[in-house]
C-alpha positions in Angstrom: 35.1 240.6 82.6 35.9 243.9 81.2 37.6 243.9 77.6 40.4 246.0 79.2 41.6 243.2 81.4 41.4 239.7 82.3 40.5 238.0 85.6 44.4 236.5 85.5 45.6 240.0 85.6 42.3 241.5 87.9 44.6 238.4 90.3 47.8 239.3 89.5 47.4 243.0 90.9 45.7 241.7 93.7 47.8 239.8 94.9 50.5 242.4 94.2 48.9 244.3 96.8 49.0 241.9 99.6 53.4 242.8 99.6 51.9 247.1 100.2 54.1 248.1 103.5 56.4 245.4 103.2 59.2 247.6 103.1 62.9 245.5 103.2 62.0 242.1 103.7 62.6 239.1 101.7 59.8 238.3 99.4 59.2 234.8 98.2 56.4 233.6 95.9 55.0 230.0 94.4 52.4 229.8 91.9 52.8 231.6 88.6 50.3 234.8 89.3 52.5 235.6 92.6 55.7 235.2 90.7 53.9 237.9 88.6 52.7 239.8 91.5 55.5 239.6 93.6 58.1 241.3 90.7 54.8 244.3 89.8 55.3 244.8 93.4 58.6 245.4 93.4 58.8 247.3 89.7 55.8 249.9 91.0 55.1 250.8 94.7 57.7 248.4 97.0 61.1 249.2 94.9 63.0 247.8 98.3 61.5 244.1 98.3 64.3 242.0 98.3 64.5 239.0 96.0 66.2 236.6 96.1 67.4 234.6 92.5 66.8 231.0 94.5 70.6 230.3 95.0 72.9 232.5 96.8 71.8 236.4 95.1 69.5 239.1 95.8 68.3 240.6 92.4 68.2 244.6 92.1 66.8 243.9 88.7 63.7 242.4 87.9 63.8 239.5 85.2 60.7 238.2 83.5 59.2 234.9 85.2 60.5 232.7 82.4 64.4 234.2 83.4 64.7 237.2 81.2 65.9 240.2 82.2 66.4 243.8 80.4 70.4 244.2 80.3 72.6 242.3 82.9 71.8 240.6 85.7 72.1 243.6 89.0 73.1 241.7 92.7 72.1 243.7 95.2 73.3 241.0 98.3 74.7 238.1 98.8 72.0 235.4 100.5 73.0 231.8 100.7 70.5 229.2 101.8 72.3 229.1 105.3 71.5 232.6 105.8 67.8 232.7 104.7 66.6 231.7 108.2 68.0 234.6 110.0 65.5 236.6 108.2 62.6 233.7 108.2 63.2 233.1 112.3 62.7 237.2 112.7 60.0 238.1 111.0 61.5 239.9 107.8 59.7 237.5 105.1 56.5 237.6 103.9 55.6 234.2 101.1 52.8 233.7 99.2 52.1 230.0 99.2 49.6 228.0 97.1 46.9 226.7 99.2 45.0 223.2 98.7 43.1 223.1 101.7 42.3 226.2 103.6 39.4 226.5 106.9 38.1 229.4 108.2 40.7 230.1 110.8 43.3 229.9 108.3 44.9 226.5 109.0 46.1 225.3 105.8 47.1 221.8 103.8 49.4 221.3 100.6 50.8 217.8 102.1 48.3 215.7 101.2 44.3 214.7 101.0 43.0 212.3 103.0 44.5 210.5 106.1 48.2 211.5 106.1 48.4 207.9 107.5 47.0 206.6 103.6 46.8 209.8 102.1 43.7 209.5 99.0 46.4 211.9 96.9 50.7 213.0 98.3 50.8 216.7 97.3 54.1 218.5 98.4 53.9 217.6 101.8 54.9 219.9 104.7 58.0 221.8 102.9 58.6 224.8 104.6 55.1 226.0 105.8 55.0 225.3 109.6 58.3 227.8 109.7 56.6 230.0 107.4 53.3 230.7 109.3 54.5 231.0 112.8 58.1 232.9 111.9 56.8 235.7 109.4 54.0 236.9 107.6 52.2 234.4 105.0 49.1 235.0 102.2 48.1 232.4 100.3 47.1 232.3 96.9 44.2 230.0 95.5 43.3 230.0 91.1 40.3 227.3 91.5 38.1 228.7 94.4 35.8 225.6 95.5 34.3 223.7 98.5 37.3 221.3 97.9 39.5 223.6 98.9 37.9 226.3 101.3 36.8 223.4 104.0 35.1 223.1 107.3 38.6 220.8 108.9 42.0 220.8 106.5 42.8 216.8 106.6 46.7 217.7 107.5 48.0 221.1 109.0 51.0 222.1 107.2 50.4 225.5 107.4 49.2 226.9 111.0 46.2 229.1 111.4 44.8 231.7 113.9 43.1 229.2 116.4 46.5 226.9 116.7 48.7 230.1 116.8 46.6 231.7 119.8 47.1 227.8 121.6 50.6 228.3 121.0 51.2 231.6 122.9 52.4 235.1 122.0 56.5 233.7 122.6 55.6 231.1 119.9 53.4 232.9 117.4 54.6 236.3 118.2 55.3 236.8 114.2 52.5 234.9 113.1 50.2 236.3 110.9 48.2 235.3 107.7 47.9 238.4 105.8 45.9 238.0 102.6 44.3 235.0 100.9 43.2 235.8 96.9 41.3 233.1 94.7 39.9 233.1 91.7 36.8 234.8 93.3 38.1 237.5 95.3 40.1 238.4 97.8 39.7 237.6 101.4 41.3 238.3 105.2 41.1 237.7 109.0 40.7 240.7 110.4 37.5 239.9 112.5 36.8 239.5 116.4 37.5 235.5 116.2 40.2 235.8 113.3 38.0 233.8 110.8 37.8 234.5 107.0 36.3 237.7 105.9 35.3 238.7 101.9 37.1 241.6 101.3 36.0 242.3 98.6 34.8 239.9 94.8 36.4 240.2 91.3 34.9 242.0 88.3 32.2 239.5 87.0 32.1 237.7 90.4 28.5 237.9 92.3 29.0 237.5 96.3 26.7 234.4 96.0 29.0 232.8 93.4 31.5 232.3 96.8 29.3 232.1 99.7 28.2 229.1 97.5 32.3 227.8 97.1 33.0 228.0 100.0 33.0 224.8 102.6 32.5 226.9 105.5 30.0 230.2 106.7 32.5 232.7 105.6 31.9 236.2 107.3 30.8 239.2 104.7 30.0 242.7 106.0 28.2 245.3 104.3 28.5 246.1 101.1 31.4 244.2 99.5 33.9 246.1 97.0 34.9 245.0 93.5 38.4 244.1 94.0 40.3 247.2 92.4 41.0 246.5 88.3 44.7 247.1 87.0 45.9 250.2 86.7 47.3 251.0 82.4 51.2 251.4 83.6 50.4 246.9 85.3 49.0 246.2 82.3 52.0 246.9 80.1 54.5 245.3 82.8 52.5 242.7 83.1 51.7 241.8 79.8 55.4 243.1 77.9 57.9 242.6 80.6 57.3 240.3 83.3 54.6 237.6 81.5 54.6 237.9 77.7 54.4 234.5 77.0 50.7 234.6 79.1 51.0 232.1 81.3 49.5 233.8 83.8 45.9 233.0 81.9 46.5 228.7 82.1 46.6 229.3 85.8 43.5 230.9 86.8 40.2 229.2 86.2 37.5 231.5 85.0 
C-alpha cells in the first residue's frame, strides 16, 4: 500500500463512489467505512444527498461519524420514521448494507449461518433488507473478503438478488437493483449478460489472484482489471481531520 494512503481509506473513497448520480435521494449507510463514505459523498461531488440524523431530521450539515459537527446543527427537512417509507417504497433511497453472505447473483444473508431453523450463529436477522433490495437501489459493503462470505448458496436470503428479482417480475422488482459491492479486495458489480458478479476493478497491493482465490464462487473478470482509483489530497484531509479523526476507519478493514 502506497505511503500516501491506507487500504481503509483506498475503501472509504470507493465506496463513496458507489452514491455518484444519486442526486436527491435519501442515503443511508451501516458499517463504519460507508458512514465515512456516505458523508465524503455528500461534502465533495453529491452536495444534495439527503441524510437523515436517525430520528425525525435531515442534516444540511455534515457531522463527524462519532457526532461532531463544525458549528450548529443545520435541518434541512423534517423526516419521521412514518415517512421514510414513502421514499423507500419509490425508489428514492439507495443503502449500503454490510453483507455476511453474498452469491454470485447477488442474493445476500446477514440473518444468520446455518439452518435458519438451528441457525450455527443469529446475526441481525432480516431487519429491513427484503424492502431495501426490491424497493430502491442497494450496494453492499464487505471489510474481510473470504470464501466465507462470497458463497456458491447464501444459507438464508435476507437480501434478494438478480435471479429471485427476475422470478418476481418487473411490477415487483421494478426498483430493484444492486449497485456496487466493495470488499477489502476490490470493488465489484453485476453488470453482465446473466447479472452475476463482475471484478471491477482490485485495490492497490491486491493481485487479481488474491480474489479469484476468496471467492466461493467463478466470479466473472474481463480484460485487464483496473486499480481501484486512490484518494484524491482534498478526501484525505476530510477523511482523516473532519469526518474520522479518531481512525476508526483502520479497525474495520482487514489488510
Amino acid at each position: 500500500m502506497s505511503p500516501g494512503f491506507t487500504r481503509a481509506e483506498v475503501c472509504t473513497a470507493a465506496v463513496a463512489d458507489v452514491f455518484r448520480g444519486d442526486g436527491e435521494v435519501l442515503a443511508s449507510a451501516f458499517g463504519t467505512v460507508p458512514a465515512i463514505a456516505l458523508r465524503l459523498a455528500k461534502l465533495t461531488f453529491e452536495p444534495d444527498l439527503l441524510m437523515t440524523d436517525g430520528v425525525a431530521f435531515l442534516r444540511a450539515d455534515v457531522p463527524s461519524i462519532d457526532g461532531d459537527s463544525e458549528g450548529e446543527a443545520v435541518v434541512e427537512g423534517w423526516l419521521p420514521f412514518r415517512s421514510v417509507f414513502d421514499l423507500l417504497w419509490s425508489g428514492r433511497r439507495h443503502v449500503v448494507m454490510v453483507a455476511s453472505q453474498l452469491d454470485r447473483h447477488g442474493n445476500h444473508n446477514f440473518a444468520c449461518i446455518g439452518d435458519h431453523r438451528k441457525p450455527r450463529a443469529q446475526l441481525l436477522g432480516m431487519r429491513g433488507a427484503p424492502g431495501n433490495t426490491i424497493n430502491h437501489p442497494t450496494s453492499y459493503w464487505v471489510p474481510s473478503h473470504s470464501p466465507k462470505v462470497f458463497v456458491e448458496k447464501v444459507d438464508v436470503v435476507s437480501g434478494v438478488g438478480y435471479d429471485r428479482a427476475a422470478a418476481l417480475g418487473e411490477r415487483s422488482a421494478r426498483f430493484h437493483e444492486i449497485r456496487k459491492v466493495v470488499s477489502n479486495l476490490g470493488v465489484f458489480d453485476f453488470a453482465t449478460s446473466d447479472r452475476t458478479l463482475r471484478l471491477v476493478s482490485v485495490h492497490p497491493g491486491v493481485a487479481i489472484d488474491e480474489v479469484v482465490a476468496n471467492t466461493g464462487f467463478e466470479l466473472v473478470v474481463e480484460g485487464d482489471v483496473p486499480e481501484t482509483r486512490a484518494p484524491t489530497h482534498a478526501e484525505l484531509e476530510l477523511i482523516r481531520k473532519r469526518l474520522d479523526p479518531a481512525g476508526s476507519r483502520e479497525k474495520e478493514v482487514k489488510v
